[in-house]
N, CA and C atoms as an extended XYZ file, in Angstrom:
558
Properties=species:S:1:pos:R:3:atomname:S:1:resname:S:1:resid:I:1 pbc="F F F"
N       -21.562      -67.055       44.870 N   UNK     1
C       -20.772      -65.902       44.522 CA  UNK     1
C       -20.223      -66.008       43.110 C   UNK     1
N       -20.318      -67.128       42.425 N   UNK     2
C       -19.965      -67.535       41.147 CA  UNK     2
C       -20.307      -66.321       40.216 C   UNK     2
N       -20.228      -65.812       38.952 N   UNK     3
C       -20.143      -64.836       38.314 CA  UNK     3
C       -19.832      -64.730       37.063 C   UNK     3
N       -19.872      -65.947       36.598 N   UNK     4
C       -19.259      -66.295       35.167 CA  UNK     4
C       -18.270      -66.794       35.180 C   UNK     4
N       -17.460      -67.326       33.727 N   UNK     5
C       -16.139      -67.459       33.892 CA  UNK     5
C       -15.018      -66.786       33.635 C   UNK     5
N       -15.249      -65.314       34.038 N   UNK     6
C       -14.233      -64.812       33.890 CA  UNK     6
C       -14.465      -63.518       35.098 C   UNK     6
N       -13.596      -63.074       35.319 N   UNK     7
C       -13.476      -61.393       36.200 CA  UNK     7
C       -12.422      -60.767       36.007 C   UNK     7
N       -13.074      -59.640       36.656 N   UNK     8
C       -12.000      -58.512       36.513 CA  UNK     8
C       -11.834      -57.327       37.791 C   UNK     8
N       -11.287      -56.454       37.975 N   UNK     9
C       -11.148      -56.640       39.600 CA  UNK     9
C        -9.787      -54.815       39.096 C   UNK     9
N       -10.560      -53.820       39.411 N   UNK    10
C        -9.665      -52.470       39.870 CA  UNK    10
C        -9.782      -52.109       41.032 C   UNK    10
N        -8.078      -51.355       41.454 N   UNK    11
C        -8.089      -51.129       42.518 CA  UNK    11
C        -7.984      -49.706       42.462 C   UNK    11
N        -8.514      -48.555       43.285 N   UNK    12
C        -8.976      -47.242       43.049 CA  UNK    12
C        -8.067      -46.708       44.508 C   UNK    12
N        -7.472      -45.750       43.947 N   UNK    13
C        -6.722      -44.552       45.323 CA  UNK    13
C        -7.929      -43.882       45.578 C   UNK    13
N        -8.523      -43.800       45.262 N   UNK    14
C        -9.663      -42.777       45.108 CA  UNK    14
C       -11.013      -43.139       45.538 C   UNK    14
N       -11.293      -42.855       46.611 N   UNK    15
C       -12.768      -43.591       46.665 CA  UNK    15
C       -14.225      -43.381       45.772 C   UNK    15
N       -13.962      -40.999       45.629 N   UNK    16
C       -14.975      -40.880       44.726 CA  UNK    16
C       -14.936      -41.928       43.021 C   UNK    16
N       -13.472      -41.258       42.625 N   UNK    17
C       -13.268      -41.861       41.491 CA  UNK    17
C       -13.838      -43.787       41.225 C   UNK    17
N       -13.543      -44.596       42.160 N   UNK    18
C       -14.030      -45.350       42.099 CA  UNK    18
C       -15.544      -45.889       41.728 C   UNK    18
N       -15.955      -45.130       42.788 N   UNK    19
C       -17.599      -44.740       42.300 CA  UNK    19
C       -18.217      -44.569       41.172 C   UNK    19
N       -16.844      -43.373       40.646 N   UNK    20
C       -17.534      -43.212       39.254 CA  UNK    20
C       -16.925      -44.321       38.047 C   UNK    20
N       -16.545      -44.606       38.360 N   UNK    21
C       -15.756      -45.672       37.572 CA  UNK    21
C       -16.763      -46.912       37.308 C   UNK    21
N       -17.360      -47.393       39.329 N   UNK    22
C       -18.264      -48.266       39.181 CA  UNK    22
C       -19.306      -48.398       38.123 C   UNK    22
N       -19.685      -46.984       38.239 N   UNK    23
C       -20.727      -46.730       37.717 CA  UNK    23
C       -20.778      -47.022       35.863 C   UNK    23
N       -19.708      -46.560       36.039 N   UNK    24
C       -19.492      -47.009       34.213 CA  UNK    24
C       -19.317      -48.334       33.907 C   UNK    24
N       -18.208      -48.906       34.906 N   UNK    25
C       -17.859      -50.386       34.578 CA  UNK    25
C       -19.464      -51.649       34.336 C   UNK    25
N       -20.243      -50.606       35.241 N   UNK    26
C       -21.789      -51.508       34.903 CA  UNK    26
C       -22.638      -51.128       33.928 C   UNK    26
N       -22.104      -50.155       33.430 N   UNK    27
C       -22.788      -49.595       32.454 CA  UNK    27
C       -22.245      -50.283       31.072 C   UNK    27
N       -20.978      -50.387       31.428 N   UNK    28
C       -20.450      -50.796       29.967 CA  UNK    28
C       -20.516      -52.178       29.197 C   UNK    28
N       -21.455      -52.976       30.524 N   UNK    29
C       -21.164      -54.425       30.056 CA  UNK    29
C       -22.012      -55.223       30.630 C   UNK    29
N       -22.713      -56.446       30.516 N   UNK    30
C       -23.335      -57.163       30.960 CA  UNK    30
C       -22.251      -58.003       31.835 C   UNK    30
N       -22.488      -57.088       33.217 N   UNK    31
C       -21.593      -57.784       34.400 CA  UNK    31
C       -22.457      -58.217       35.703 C   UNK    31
N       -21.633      -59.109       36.522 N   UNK    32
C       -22.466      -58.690       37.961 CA  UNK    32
C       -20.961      -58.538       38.571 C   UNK    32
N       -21.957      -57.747       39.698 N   UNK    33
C       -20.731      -56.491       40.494 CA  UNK    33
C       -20.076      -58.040       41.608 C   UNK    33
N       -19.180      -58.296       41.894 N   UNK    34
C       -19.010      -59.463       42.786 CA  UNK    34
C       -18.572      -58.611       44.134 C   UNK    34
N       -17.749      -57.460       44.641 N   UNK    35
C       -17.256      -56.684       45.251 CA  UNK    35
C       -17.185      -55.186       44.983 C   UNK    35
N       -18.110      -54.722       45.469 N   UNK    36
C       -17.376      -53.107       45.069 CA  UNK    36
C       -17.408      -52.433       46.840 C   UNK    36
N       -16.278      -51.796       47.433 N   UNK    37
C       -16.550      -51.121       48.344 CA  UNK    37
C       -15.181      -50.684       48.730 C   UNK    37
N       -15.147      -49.617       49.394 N   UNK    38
C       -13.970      -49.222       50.217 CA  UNK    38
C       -13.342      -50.046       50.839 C   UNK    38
N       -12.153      -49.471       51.066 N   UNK    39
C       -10.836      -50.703       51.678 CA  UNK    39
C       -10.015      -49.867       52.438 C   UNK    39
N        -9.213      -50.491       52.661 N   UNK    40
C        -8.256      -49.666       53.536 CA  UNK    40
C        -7.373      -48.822       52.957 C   UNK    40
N        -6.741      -47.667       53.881 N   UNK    41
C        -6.018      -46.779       53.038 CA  UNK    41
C        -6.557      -45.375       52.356 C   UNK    41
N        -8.331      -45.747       52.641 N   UNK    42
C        -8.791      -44.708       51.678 CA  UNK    42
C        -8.723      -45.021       50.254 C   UNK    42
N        -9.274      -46.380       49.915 N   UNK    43
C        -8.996      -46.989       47.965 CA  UNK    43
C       -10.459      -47.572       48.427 C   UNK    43
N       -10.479      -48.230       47.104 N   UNK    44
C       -12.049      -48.460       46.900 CA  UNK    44
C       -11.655      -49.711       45.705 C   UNK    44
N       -12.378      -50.738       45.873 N   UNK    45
C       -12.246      -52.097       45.248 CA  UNK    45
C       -13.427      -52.421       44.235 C   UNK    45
N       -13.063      -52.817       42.951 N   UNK    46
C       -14.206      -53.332       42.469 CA  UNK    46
C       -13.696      -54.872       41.315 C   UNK    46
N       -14.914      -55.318       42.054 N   UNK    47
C       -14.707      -56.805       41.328 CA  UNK    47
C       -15.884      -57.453       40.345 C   UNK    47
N       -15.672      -58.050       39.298 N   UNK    48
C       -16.773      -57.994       38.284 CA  UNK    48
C       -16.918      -58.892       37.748 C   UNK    48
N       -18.015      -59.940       37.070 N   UNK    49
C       -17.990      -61.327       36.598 CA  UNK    49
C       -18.601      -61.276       35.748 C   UNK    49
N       -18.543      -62.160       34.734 N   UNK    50
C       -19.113      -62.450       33.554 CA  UNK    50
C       -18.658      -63.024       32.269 C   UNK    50
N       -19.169      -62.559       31.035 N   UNK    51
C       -18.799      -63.028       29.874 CA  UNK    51
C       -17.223      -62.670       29.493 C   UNK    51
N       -15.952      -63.063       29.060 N   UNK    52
C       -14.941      -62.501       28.829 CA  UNK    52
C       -15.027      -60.885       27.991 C   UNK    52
N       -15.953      -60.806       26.912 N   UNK    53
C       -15.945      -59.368       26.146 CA  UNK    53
C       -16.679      -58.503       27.178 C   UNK    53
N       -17.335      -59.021       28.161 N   UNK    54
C       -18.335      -57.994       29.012 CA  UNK    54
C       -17.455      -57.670       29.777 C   UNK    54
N       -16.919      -58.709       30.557 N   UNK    55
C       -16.029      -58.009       31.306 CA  UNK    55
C       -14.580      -57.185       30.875 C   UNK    55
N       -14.032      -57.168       29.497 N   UNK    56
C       -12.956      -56.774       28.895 CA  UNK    56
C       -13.514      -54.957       28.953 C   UNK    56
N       -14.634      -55.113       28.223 N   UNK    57
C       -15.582      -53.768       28.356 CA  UNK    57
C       -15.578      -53.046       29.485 C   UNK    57
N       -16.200      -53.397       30.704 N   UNK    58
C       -16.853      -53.227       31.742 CA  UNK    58
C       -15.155      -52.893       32.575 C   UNK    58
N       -13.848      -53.265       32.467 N   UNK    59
C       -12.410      -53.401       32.797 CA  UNK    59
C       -11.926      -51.766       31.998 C   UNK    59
N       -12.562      -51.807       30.710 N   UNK    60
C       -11.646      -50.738       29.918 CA  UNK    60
C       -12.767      -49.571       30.142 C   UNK    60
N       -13.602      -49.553       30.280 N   UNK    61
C       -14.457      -48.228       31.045 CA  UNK    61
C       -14.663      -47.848       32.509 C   UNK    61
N       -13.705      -48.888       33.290 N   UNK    62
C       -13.468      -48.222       35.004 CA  UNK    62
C       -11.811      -47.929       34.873 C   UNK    62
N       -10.781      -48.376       33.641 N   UNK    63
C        -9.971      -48.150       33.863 CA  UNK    63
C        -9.434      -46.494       32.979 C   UNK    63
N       -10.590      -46.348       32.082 N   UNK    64
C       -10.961      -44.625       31.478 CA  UNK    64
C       -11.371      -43.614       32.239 C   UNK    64
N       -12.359      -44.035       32.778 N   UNK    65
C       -12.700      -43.563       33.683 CA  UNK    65
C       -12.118      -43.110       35.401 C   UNK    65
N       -11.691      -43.606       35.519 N   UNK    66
C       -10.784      -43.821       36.925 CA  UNK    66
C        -9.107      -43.761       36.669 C   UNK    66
N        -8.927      -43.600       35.235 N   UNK    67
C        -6.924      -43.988       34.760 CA  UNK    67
C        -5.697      -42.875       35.588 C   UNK    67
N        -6.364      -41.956       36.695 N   UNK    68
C        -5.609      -41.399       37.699 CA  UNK    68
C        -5.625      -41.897       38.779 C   UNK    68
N        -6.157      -42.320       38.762 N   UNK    69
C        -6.185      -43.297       40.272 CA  UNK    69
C        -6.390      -44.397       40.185 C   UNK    69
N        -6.181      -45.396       39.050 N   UNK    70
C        -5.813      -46.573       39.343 CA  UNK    70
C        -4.815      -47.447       39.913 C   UNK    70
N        -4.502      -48.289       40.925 N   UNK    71
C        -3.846      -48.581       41.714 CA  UNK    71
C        -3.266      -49.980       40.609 C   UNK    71
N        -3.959      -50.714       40.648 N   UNK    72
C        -3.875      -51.955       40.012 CA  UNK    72
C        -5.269      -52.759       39.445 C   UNK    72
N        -5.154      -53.577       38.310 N   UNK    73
C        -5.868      -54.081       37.658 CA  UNK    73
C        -5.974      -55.537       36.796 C   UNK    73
N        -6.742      -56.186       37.101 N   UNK    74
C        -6.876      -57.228       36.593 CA  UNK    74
C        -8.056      -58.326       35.626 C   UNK    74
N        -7.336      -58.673       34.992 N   UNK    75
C        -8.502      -59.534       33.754 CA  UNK    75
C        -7.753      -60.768       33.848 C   UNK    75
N        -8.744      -62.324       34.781 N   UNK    76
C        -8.756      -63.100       34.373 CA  UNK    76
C        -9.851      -63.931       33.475 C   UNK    76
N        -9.527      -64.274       32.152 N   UNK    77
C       -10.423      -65.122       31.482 CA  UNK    77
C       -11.361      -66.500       31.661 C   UNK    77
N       -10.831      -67.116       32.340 N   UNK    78
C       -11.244      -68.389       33.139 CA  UNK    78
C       -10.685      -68.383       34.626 C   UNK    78
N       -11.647      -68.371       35.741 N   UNK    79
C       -10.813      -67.627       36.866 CA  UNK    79
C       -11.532      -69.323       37.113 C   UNK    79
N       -10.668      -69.758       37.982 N   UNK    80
C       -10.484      -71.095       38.813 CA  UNK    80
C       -11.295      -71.048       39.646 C   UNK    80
N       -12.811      -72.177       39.744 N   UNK    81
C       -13.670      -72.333       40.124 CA  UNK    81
C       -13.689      -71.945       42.320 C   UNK    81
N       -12.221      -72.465       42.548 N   UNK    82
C       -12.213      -72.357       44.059 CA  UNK    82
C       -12.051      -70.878       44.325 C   UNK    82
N       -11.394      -70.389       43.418 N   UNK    83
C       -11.820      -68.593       44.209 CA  UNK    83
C       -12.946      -67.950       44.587 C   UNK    83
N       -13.672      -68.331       43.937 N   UNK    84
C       -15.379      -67.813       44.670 CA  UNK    84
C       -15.434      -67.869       46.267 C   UNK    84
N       -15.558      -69.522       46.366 N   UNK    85
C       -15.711      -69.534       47.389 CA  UNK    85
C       -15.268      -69.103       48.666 C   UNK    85
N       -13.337      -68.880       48.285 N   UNK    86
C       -12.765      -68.941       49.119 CA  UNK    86
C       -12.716      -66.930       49.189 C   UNK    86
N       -13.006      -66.357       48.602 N   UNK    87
C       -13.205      -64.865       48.573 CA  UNK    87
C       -14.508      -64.464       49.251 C   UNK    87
N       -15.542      -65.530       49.115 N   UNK    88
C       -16.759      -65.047       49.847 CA  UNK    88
C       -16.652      -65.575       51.106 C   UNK    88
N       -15.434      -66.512       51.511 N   UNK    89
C       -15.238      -66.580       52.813 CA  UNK    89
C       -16.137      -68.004       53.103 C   UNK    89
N       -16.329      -68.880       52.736 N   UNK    90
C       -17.200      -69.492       52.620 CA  UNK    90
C       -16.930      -70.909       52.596 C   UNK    90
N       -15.382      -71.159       52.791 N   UNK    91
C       -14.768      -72.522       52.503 CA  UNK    91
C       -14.988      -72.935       53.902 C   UNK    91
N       -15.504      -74.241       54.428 N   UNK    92
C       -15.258      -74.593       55.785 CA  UNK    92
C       -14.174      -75.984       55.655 C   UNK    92
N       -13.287      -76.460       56.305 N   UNK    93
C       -12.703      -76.889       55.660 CA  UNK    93
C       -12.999      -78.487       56.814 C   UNK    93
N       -13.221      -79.521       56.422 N   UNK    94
C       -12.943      -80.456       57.157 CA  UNK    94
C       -11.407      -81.454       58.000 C   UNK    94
N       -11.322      -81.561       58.948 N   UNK    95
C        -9.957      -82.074       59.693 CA  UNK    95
C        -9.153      -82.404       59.320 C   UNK    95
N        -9.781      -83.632       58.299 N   UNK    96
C        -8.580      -84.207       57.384 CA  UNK    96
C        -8.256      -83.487       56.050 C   UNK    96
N        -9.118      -82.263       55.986 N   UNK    97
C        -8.430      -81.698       54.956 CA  UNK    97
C        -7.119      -80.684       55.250 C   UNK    97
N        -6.350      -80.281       56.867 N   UNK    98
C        -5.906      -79.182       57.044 CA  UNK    98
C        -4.464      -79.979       57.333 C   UNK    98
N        -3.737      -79.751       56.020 N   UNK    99
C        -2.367      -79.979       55.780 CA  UNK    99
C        -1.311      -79.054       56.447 C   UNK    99
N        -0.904      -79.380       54.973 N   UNK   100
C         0.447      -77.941       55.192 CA  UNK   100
C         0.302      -76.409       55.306 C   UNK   100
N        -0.037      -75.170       55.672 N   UNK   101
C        -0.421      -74.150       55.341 CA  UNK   101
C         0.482      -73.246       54.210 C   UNK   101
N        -0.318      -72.848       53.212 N   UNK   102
C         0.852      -71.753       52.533 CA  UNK   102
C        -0.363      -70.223       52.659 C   UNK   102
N         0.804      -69.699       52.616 N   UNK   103
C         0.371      -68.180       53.043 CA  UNK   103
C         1.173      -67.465       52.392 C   UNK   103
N         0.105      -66.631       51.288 N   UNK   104
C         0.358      -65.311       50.647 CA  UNK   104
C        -0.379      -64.458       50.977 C   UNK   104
N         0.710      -63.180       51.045 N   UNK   105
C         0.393      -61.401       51.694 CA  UNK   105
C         0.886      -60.621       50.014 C   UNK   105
N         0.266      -59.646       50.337 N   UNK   106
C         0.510      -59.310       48.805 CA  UNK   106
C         0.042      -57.400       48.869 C   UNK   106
N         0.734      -56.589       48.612 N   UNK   107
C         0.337      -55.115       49.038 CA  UNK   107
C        -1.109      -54.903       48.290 C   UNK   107
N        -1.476      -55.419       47.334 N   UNK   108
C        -2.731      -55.051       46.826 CA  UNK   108
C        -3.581      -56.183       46.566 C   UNK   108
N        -5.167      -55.258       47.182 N   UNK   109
C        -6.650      -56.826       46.573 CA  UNK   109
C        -6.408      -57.632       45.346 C   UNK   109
N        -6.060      -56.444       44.351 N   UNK   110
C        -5.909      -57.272       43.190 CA  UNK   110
C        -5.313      -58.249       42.814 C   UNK   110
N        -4.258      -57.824       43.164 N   UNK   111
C        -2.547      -58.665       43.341 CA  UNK   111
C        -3.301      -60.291       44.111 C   UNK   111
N        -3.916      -59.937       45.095 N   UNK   112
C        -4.403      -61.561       45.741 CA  UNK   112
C        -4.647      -62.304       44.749 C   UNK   112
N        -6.002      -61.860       44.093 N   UNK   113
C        -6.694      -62.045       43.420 CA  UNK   113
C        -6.141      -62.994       42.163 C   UNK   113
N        -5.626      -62.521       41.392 N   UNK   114
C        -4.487      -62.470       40.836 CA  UNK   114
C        -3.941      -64.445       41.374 C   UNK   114
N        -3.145      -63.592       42.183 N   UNK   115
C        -2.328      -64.667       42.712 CA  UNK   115
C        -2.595      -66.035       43.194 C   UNK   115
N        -4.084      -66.052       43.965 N   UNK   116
C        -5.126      -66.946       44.319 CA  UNK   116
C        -5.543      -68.216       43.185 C   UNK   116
N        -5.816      -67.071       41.912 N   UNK   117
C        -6.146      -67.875       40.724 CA  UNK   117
C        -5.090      -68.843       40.727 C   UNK   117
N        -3.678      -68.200       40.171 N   UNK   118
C        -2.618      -69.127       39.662 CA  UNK   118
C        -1.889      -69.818       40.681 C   UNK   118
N        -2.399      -69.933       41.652 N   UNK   119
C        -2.008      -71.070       42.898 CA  UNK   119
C        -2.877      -72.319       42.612 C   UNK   119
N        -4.223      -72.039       42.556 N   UNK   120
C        -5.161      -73.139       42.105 CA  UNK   120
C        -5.206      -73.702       40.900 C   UNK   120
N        -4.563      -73.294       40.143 N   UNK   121
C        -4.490      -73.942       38.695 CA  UNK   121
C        -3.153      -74.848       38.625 C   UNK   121
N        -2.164      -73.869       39.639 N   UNK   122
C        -0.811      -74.867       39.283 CA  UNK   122
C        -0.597      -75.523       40.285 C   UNK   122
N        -1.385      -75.811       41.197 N   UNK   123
C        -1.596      -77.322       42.619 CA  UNK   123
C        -2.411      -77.895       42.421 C   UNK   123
N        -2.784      -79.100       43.234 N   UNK   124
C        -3.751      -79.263       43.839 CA  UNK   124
C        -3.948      -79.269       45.486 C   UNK   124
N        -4.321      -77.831       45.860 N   UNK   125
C        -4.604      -77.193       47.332 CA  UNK   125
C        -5.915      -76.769       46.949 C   UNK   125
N        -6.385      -76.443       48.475 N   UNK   126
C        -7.563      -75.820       48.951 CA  UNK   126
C        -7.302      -74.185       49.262 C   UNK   126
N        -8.478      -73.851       48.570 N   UNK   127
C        -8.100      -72.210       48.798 CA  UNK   127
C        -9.046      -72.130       49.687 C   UNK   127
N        -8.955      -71.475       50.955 N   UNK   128
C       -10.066      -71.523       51.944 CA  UNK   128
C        -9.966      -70.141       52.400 C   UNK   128
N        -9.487      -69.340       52.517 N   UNK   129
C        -9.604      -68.131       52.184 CA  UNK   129
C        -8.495      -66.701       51.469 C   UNK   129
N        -9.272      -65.855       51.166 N   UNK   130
C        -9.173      -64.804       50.680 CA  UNK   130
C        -9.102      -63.638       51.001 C   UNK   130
N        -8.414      -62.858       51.580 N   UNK   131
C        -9.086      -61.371       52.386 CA  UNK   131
C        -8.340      -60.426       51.446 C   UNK   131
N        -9.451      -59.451       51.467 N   UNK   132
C        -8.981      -58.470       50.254 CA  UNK   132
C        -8.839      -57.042       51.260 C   UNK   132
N        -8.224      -56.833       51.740 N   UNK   133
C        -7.834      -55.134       52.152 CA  UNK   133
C        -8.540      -54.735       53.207 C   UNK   133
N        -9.387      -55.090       53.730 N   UNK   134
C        -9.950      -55.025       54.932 CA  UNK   134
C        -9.285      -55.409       56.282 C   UNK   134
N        -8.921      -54.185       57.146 N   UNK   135
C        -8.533      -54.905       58.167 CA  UNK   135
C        -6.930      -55.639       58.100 C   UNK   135
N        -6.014      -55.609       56.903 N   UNK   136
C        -4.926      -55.637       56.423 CA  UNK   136
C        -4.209      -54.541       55.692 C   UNK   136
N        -4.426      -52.959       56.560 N   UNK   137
C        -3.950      -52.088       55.721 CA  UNK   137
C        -3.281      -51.758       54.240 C   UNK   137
N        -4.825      -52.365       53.170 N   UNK   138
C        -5.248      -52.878       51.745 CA  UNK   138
C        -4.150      -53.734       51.042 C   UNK   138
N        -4.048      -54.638       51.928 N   UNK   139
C        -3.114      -55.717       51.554 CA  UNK   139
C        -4.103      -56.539       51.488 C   UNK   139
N        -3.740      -57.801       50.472 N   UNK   140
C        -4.312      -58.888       50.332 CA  UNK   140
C        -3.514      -60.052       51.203 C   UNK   140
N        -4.624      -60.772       51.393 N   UNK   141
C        -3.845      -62.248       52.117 CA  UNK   141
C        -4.982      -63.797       51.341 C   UNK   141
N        -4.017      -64.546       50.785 N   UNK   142
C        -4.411      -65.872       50.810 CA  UNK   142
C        -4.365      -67.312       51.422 C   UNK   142
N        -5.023      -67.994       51.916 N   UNK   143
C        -4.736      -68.884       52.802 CA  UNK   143
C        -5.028      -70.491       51.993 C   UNK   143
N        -4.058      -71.708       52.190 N   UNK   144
C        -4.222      -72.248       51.094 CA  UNK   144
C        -3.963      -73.879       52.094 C   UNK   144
N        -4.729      -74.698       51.694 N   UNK   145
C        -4.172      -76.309       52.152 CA  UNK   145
C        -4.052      -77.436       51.402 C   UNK   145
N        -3.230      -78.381       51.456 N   UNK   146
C        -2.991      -79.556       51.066 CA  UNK   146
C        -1.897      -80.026       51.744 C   UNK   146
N        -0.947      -80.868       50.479 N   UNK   147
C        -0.115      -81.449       50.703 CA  UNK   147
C         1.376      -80.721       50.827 C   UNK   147
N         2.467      -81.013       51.179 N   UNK   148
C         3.193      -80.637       51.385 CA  UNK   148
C         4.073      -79.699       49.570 C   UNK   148
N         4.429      -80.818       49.501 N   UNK   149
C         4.625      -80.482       47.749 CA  UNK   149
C         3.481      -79.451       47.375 C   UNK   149
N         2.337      -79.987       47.078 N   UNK   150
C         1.119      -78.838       46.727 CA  UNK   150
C         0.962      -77.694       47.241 C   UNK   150
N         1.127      -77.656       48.203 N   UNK   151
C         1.296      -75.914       48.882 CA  UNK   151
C         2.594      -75.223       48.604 C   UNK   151
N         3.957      -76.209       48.549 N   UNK   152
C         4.743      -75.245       47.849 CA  UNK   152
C         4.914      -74.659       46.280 C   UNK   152
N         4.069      -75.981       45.846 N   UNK   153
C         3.826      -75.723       44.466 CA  UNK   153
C         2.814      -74.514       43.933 C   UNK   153
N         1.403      -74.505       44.781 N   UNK   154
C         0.619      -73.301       45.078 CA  UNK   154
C         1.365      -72.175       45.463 C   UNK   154
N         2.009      -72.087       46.576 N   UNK   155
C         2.678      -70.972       46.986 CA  UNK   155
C         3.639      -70.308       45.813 C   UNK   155
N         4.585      -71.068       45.203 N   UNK   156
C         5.427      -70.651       44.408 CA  UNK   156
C         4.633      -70.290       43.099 C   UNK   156
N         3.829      -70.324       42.876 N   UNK   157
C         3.388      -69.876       41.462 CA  UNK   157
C         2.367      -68.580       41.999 C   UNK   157
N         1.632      -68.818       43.485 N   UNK   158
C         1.028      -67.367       43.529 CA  UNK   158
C         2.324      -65.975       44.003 C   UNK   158
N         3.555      -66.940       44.669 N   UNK   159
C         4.797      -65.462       44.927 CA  UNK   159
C         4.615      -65.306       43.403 C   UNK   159
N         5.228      -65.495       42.029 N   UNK   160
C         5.386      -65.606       40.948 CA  UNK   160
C         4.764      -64.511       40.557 C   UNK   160
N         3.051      -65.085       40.675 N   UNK   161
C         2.339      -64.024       40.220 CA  UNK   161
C         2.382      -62.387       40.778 C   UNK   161
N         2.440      -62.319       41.983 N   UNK   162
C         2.218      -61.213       42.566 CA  UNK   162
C         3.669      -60.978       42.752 C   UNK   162
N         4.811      -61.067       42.600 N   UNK   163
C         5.838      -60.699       42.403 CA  UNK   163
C         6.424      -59.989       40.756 C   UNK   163
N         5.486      -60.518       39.748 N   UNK   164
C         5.401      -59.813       38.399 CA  UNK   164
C         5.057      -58.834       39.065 C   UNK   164
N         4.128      -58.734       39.284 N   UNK   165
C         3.163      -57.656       39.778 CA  UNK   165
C         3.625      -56.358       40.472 C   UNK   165
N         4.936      -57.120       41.164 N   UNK   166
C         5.361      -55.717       42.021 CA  UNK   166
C         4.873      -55.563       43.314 C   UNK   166
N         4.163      -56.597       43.431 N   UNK   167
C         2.716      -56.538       44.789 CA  UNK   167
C         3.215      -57.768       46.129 C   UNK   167
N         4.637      -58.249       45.787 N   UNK   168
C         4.179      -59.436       47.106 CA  UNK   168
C         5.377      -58.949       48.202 C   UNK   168
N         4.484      -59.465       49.269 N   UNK   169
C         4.720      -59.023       50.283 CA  UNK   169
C         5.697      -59.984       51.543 C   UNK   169
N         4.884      -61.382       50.938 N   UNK   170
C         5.634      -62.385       51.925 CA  UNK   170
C         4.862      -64.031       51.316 C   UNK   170
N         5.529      -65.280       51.592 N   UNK   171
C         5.344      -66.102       50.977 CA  UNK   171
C         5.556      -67.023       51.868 C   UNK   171
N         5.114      -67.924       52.519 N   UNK   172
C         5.443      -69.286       54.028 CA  UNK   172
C         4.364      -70.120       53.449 C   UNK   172
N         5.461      -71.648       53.752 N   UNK   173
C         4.591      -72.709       53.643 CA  UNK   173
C         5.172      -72.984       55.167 C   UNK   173
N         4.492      -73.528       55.630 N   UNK   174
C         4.413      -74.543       57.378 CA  UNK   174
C         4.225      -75.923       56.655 C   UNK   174
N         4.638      -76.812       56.635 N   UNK   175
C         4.417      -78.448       56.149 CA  UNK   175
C         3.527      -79.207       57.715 C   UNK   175
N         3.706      -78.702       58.378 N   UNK   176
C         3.459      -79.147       59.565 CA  UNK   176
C         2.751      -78.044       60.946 C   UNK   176
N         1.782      -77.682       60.527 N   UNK   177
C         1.537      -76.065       61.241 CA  UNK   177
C         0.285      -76.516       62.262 C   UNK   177
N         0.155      -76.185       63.544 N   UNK   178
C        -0.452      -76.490       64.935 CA  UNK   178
C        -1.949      -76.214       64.338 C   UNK   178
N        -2.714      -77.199       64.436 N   UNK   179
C        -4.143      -77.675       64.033 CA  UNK   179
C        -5.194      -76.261       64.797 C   UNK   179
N        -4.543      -75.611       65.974 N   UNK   180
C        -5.092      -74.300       66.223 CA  UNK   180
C        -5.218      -73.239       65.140 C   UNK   180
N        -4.264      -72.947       63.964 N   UNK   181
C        -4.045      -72.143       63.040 CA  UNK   181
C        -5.260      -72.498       61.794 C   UNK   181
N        -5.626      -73.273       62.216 N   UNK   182
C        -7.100      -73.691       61.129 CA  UNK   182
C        -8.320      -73.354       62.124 C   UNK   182
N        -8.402      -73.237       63.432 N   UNK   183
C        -9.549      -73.722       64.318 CA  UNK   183
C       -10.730      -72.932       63.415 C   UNK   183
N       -10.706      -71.605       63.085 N   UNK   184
C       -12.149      -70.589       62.680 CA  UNK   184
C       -12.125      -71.153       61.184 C   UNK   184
N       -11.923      -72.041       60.556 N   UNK   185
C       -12.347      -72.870       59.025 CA  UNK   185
C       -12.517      -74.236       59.029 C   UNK   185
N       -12.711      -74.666       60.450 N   UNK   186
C       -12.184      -76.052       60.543 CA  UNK   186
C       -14.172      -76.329       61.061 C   UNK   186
């Protein structure tokens, strides 16, 4: 799911508008599409990887295009290698890796997104998953493991982020959380 080192990621009220937005954002730049689809709420998500100027491009022609119905938006330049995985759902996590849990909710995909990054840069936790608006009435949720310290340290820098943002919703570390709460990554 890797995509370069950088992405960028609008969130659309609008489902047509989105569309058309998509359509430009690929037009405008040597990108690959990492997410584009409807979400909850009736919004529409698009996520994009590549070169930093492609994607700066490919960011400022879905956000022209779409600038009435943009919900929220984001440009990271070097996005932290564990978000891939943990967005494509894809982290399985082994026994001894399932610590402390921290858990961020966040009103928007982006906002996760967002927030996901700067948890992994300022810990060292496992990002094991990601859910972007699906099935979370288009709220984001991140799910995160390590050490005790490290997950609050993760946790507190992704509230941070998505609290600039305007976007967070709720923030729990468990230091000690029932080995059932991992069973479907474990």
């Amino acid at each position: 799911m890797s995509s370069g080192k950088s992405i960028g990621a609008i969130e659309f009220s609008s489902v047509g508008l989105g569309y058309m937005a998509q359509d430009e954002m690929l037009k405008a730049g040597s990108v690959n599409q990492i997410i584009a689809r409807t979400i909850c709420s009736g919004k529409y998500l698009v996520v994009v990887g590549g070169s930093v100027s492609d994607v700066e491009a490919s960011l400022a022609a879905g956000v022209k295009v779409g600038a009435s119905a943009v919900i929220d938006e984001l440009m990271v330049a070097n996005v932290h290698e564990s978000v891939f995985p943990a967005l494509g759902q894809s982290v399985a996590l082994r026994e001894d890796e399932a610590g402390a849990l921290g858990v961020i909710e966040t009103f928007s995909g982006v906002s996760i997104l967002a927030a996901a990054d700067r948890a992994a840069k300022a810990a060292n936790v496992i990002l094991f998953r990601i859910h972007v608006a699906m099935a979370l009435g288009g709220k984001g949720l991140l799910l995160m493991t390590g050490s005790v310290s490290d997950v609050r340290a993760g946790v507190d820098a992704a509230a941070e982020e998505a609290r600039e943002r305007g976007m967070l919703v709720s923030e729990v570390v468990l230091p000690r959380p029932c080995k059932e709460l991992f069973a479907e990554y474990l």
